[in-house]
Structures are given as structure tokens and as C-alpha cells.
N, C-alpha and C positions, 0 to 999 in steps of 0.2 A: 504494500500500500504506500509505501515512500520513496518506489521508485517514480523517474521523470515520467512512465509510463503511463502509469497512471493516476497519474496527477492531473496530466491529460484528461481522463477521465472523471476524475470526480477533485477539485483543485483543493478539497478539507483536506485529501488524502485520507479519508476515512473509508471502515469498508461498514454498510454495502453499499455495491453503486451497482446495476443493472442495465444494462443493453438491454432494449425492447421495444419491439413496433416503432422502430426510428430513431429513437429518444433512449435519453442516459438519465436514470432517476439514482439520486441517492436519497440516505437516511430510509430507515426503516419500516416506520410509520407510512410516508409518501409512497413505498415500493407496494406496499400490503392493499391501501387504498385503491390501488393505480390496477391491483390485479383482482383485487375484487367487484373494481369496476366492470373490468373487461373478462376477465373468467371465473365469473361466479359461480363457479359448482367447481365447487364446495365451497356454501357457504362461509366468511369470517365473520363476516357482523351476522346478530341476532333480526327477527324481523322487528320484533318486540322493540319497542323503542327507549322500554326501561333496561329493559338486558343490554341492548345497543349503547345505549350512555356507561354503563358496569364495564362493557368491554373497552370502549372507549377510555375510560377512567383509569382500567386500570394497566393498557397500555400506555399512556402517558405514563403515570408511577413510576412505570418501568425504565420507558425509554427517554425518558426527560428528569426524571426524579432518580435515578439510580443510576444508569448505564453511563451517563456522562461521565461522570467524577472518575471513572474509570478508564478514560480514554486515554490511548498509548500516550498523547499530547502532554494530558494530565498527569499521568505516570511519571514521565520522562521529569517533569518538573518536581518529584516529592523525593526523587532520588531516593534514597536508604530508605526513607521513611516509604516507599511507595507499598509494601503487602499491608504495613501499618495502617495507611490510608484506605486504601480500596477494603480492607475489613471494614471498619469504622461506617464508611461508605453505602456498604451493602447493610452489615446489619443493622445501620439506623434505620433504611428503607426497607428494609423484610420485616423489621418490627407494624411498619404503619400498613405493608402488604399484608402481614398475616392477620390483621385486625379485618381490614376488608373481604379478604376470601375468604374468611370466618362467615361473611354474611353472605358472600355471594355464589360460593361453589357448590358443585354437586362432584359428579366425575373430574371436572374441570374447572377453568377459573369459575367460568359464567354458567353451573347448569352443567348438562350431560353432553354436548355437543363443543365439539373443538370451535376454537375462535381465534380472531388476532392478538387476544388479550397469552394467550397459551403457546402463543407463537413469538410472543417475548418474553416468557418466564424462561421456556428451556434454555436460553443463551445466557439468560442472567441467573442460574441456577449453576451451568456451567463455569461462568466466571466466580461464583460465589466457592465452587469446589477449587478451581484454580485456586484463589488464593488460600483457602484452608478457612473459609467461615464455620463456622459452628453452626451446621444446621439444625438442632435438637431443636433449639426454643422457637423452630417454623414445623409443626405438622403438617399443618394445611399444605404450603408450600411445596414441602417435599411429598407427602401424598399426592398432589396433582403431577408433580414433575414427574415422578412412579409412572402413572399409566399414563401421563404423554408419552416417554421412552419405550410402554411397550407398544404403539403404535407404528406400523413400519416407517411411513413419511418422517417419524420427528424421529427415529432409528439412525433413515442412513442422512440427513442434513442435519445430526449433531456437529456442531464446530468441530468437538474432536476428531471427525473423520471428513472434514475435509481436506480437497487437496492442497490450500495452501496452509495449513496449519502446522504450526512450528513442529518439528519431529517432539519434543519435551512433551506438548500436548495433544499429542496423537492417541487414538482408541488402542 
């Protein structure tokens, strides 16, 4: 992500950035949107308008309230202190997550049926085990993260097994 290459690509140098249907979408949120617009089956959002807001809500949490503070950018700047940080980091924001999917899950964040909201826990659940958080005091959490991973799709597009994943963090 910090090569000149693709920087070209996405100029945060951040990943994710997607080719598709002509256009280069980064961040997250934008990419999930963009594909929900266009191939929706399988649904991400809820049709329900209150579950829609829940998943809404608690994909921001995620990807605006936690996933930041973690970015290589951020890292690079806490030096020594950086596993220190990114703990700190996560489980302030997994304290105020597991308060809400205390009220909102079923199987999943929102309810029995996968969403976008479940398509930013796995990564940030990942990154939560990279650094060595303490997941005990998240049930909820790691209960959903559970039977996302036994689903095939969140299976083989865990971070740890992609192809550009550092060898250290490989499946």
C-alpha cells in the first residue's frame, strides 16, 4: 500500500481501494455501499429501517470509531508505544460495541442474517487478535465473530489469508 503504485490508486495509500465498473472506490464503508447498490443479493442492509440504522451504526463504530486509531499512519507515529496504543484503542471501542450488540444481535451483529455491520467486525476482531487484546470481557463480540468465520465467504476473505498479507500474519 506504500508503494508509488498504488498510491496511484488510492493517494491515502490506504487499503481498501477497488477497481470496478470504471471507477477506483476507497474506504470501506463507500466500497460496501457502492456494491450493495449494484449487486444486491445478498443483501447488506436490512429492509427494516430500524435494523438499517443498527447496521448503519454500528459500522460506523467500527470503521470511524475504532479502525482509525489503528492505521499503519497512526502506528508509525506511537513508535514503541504502538501495541500499547492500538490495545487501548480497541478495547475502549469493544467496551461501547459490546454494550450495543448486547441489544442488537441475534446470530449476528443485527439479527440472524449477515450485514455490513458483520463485514467490519471480522477485520476489526482480527486486528484486535493481532495485537493481543483480551477478548474475554467481549462475549457478544467474539460469539458473532464465531459463526461469521464459520461461514465460507468470511472463511477464505479473512485478512489472514490474503495475498498480500504480511507472511507474520498469514493463516
Amino acid at each position: 500500500q506504500l508503494s508509488a503504485e498504488f498510491k496511484a490508486v488510492n493517494p491515502m495509500q490506504q487499503v481498501p481501494a477497488l477497481k470496478i465498473d470504471g471507477i477506483t472506490l476507497s474506504q470501506s464503508l463507500a466500497i460496501i455501499h457502492y456494491l450493495e447498490d449494484t449487486r444486491p443479493n445478498p443483501r447488506l442492509l436490512p429492509q427494516d429501517p430500524k435494523k438499517r440504522a443498527q447496521v448503519r451504526m454500528i459500522s460506523d463504530h467500527i470503521a470511524s470509531g475504532i479502525q482509525p486509531l489503528q492505521n499503519l499512519s497512526v502506528l508509525k507515529q506511537m513508535g514503541e508505544r504502538k501495541t500499547e496504543w492500538a490495545q487501548k484503542c480497541i478495547a475502549s471501542g469493544f467496551q461501547a460495541l459490546e454494550q450495543v450488540l448486547q441489544q442488537t444481535a441475534g446470530r449476528y451483529c443485527v439479527g440472524d442474517e449477515v450485514s455490513m455491520a458483520d463485514l467490519c467486525l471480522v477485520p476489526q476482531v482480527a486486528n484486535a487478535e493481532r495485537f493481543n487484546v483480551d477478548l474475554g470481557p467481549y462475549p457478544t463480540i467474539t460469539r458473532i465473530n464465531k459463526a461469521l468465520l464459520e461461514l465460507e465467504a468470511f472463511k477464505v476473505s479473512h485478512p489472514s489469508r490474503q495475498p498480500d498479507t504480511p507472511a507474520e500474519l498469514r493463516a
